[in-house]
C-alpha positions as CSV (number, residue, x, y, z in Angstrom):
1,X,-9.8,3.0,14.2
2,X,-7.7,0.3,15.5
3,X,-3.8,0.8,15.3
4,X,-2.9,-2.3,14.6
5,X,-4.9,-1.8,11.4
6,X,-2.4,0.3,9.7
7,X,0.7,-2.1,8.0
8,X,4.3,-1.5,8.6
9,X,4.7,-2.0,5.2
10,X,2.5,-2.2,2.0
11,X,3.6,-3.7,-0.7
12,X,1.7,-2.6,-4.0
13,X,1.3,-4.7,-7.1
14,X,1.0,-1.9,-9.9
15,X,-0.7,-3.4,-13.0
16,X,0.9,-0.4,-15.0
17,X,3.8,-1.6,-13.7
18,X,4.0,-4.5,-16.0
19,X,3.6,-5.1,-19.8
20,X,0.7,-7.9,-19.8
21,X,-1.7,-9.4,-17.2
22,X,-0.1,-12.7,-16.6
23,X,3.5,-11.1,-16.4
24,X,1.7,-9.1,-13.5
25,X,-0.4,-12.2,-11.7
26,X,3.3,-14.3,-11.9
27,X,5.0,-11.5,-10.5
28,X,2.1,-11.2,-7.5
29,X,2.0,-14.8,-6.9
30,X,6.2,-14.7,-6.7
31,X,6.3,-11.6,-3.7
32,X,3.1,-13.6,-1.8
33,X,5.7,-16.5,-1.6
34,X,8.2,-14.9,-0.7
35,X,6.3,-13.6,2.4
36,X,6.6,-16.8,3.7
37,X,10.1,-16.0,4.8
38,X,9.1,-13.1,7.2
39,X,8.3,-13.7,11.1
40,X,5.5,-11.6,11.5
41,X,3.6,-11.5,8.1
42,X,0.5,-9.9,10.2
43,X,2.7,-6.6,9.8
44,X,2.4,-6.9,6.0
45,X,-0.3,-5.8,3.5
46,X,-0.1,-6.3,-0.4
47,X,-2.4,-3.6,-2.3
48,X,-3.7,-5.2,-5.5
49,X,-3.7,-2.0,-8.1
50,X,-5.5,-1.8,-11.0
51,X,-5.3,1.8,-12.7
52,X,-7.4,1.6,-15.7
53,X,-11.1,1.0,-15.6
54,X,-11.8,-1.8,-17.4
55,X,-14.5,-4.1,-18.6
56,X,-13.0,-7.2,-16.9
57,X,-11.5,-5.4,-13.9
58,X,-13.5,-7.8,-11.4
59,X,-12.5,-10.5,-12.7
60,X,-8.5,-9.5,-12.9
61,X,-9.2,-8.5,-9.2
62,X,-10.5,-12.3,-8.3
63,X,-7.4,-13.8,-10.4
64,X,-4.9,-11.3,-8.5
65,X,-6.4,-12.2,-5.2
66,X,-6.3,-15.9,-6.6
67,X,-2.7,-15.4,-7.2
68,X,-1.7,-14.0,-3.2
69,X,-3.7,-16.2,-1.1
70,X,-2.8,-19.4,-3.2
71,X,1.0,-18.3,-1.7
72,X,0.9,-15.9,1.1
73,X,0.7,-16.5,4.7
74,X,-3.1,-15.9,5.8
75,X,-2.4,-13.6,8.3
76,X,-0.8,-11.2,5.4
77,X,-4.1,-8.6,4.1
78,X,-5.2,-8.1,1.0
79,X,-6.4,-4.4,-0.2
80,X,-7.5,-3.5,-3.8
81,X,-7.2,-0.5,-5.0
82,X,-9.5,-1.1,-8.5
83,X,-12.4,1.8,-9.8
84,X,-15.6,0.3,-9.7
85,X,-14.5,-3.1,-8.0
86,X,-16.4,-3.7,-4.6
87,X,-13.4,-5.1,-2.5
88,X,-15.6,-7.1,0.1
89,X,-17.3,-8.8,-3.0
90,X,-14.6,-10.3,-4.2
91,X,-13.1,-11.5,-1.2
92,X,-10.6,-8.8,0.1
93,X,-9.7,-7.4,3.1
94,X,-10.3,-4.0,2.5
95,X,-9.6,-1.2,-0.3
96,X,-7.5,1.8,-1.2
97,X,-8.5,4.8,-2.3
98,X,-7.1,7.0,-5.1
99,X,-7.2,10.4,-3.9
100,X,-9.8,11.3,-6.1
101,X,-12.2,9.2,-4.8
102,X,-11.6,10.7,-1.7
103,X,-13.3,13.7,-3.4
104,X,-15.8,12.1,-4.6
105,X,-16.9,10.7,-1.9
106,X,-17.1,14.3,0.0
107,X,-19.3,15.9,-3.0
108,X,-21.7,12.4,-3.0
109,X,-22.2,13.3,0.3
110,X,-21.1,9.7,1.0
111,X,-17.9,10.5,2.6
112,X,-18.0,7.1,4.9
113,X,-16.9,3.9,4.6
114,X,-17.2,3.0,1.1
115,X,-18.0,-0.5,-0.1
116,X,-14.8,-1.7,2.9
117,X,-17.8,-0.8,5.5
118,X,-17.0,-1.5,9.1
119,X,-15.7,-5.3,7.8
120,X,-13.0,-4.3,6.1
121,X,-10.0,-1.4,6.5
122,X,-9.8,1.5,4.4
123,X,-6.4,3.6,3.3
124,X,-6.1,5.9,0.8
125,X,-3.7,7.7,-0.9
126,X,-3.0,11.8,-0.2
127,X,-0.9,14.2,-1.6
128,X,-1.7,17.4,0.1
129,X,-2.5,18.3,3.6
130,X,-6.4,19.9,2.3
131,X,-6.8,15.8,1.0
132,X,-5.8,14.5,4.3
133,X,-8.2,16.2,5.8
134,X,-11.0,15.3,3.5
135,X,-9.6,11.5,4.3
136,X,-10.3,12.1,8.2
137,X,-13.8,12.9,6.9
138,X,-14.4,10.1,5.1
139,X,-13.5,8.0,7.8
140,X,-10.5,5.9,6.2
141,X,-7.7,3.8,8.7
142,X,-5.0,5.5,6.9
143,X,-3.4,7.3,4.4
144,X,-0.4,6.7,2.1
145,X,1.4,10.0,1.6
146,X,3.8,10.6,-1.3
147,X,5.5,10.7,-3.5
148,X,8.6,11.4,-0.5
149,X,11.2,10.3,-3.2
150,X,10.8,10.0,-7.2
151,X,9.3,6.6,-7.7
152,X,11.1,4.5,-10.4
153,X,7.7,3.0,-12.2
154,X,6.0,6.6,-12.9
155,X,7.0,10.2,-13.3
156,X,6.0,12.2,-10.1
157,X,7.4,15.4,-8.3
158,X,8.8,14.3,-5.3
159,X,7.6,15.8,-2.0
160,X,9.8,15.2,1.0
161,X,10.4,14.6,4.0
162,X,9.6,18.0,5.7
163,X,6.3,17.6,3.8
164,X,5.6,13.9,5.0
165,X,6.6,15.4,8.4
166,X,4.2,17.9,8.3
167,X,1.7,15.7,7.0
168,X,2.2,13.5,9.9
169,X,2.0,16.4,12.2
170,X,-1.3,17.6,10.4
171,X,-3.1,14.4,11.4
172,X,-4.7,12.0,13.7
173,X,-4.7,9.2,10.8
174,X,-1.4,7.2,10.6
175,X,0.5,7.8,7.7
176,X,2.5,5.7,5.2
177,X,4.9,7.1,3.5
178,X,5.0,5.8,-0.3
179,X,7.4,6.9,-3.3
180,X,10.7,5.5,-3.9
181,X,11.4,3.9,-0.8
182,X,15.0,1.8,-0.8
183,X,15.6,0.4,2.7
184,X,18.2,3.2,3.8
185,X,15.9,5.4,3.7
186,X,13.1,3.7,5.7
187,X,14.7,5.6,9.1
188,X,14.2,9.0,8.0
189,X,10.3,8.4,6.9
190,X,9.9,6.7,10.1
191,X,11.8,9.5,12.3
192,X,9.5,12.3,10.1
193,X,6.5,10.6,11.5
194,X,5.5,8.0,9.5
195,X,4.1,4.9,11.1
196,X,5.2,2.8,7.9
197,X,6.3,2.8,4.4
198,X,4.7,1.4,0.7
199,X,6.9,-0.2,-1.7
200,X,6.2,-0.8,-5.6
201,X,9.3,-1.4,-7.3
202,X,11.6,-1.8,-4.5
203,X,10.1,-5.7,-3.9
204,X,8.3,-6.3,-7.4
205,X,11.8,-5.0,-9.1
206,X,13.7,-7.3,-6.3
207,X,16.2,-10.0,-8.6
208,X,15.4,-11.9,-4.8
209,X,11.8,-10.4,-3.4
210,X,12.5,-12.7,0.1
211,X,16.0,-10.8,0.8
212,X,14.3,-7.6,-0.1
213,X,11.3,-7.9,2.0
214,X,13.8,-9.3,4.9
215,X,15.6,-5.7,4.4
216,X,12.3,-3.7,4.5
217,X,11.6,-5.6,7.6
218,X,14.8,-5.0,9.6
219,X,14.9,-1.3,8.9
220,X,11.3,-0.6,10.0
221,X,12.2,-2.7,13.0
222,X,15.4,-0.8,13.6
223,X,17.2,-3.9,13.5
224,X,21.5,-3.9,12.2
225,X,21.8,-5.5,9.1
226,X,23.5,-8.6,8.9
227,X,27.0,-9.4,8.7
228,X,28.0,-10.1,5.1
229,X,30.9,-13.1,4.9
């Protein structure tokens, strides 16, 4: 496992997040331009999500990743998190995991790298400390705990920090925190042991994605804000 591997922050694209397909590509295509605005993009991954299994998910997963790299910097990565979707396939730089998968990798007996192989990273999400472990097992890059705070785009019980803290102490993977991360609250994630922190609605809600990323940005860096006027 490289460390570098492991994004200071993800931003995830949520199909479920958004009422129709094209509403969701315009809204992926808008947040890979405003990466453009960040210094170091390498520390920046975008996870397409697609929930629902569906009969054209493959092809929604070429038009997603269409819609980044026709906008984002190159050296930003591109995971998919999509059932049944090989990431590699269609062109991506790795895949997520849903924490089920995680499981059914370990009862396949195929607990390794997945369709990602040793070309591409592999995260995938956790919500208990027994699921991290089956992670380290399955040989993933890193893990995406949460939900720390109540996200704002589904209903979830919020964890945490002490739990993210012990998660992180439970580990040798790197963990990003995930669930309704705002920028003041990056810090504390960061000082509970998280190496960096996933975002849904906190860039894809943004009314200006560019100033929100730039916030996300400064906070994981430990950078002052700006002086406003």
């Amino acid at each position: 496992m490289m460390q570098d591997s492991t994004p200071r922050l993800s931003v995830i694209g949520a199909r479920v997040a958004f009422d129709h397909d094209p509403a969701w590509l315009q809204a992926l295509a808008r947040v890979a331009r405003a990466l453009r605005s960040l210094d170091a993009p390498e520390d920046v991954a975008v996870q397409v999500r697609i929930e629902a299994a569906r009969d054209d998910s493959e092809s929604l997963a070429r038009h997603a990743l269409d819609a980044v790299r026709a906008f984002a910097p190159e050296r930003v990565r591109v995971l998919l998190n999509a059932e049944g979707v090989d990431a590699l396939r269609c062109g991506y730089d790795g895949e997520h995991w849903p924490e089920r998968r995680i499981a059914e990798a370990r009862r396949s007996g195929t607990a390794s790298r997945g369709s990602a192989g040793a070309k591409g990273s592999l995260s995938a999400s956790v919500h208990s400390l027994e699921a991290i472990q089956r992670a380290e097992r399955a040989g993933v890059d890193f893990v995406q705990f949460g939900p720390i705070w109540e996200p704002t785009w589904k209903v979830a019980t919020p964890r945490g920090l002490d739990a993210l803290r012990e998660a992180a102490q439970s580990t040798r993977l790197p963990v990003v925190a995930v669930g309704g991360i705002r920028p003041e609250r990056v810090a504390a994630c960061l000082e509970a042991g998280a190496r960096g922190v996933a975002v849904v609605s906190g860039i894809f809600g943004a009314l200006d994605p560019e100033d929100a990323l730039r916030r996300y940005m400064r906070a994981l860096r430990a950078e002052p804000p700006a002086a406003v006027g």
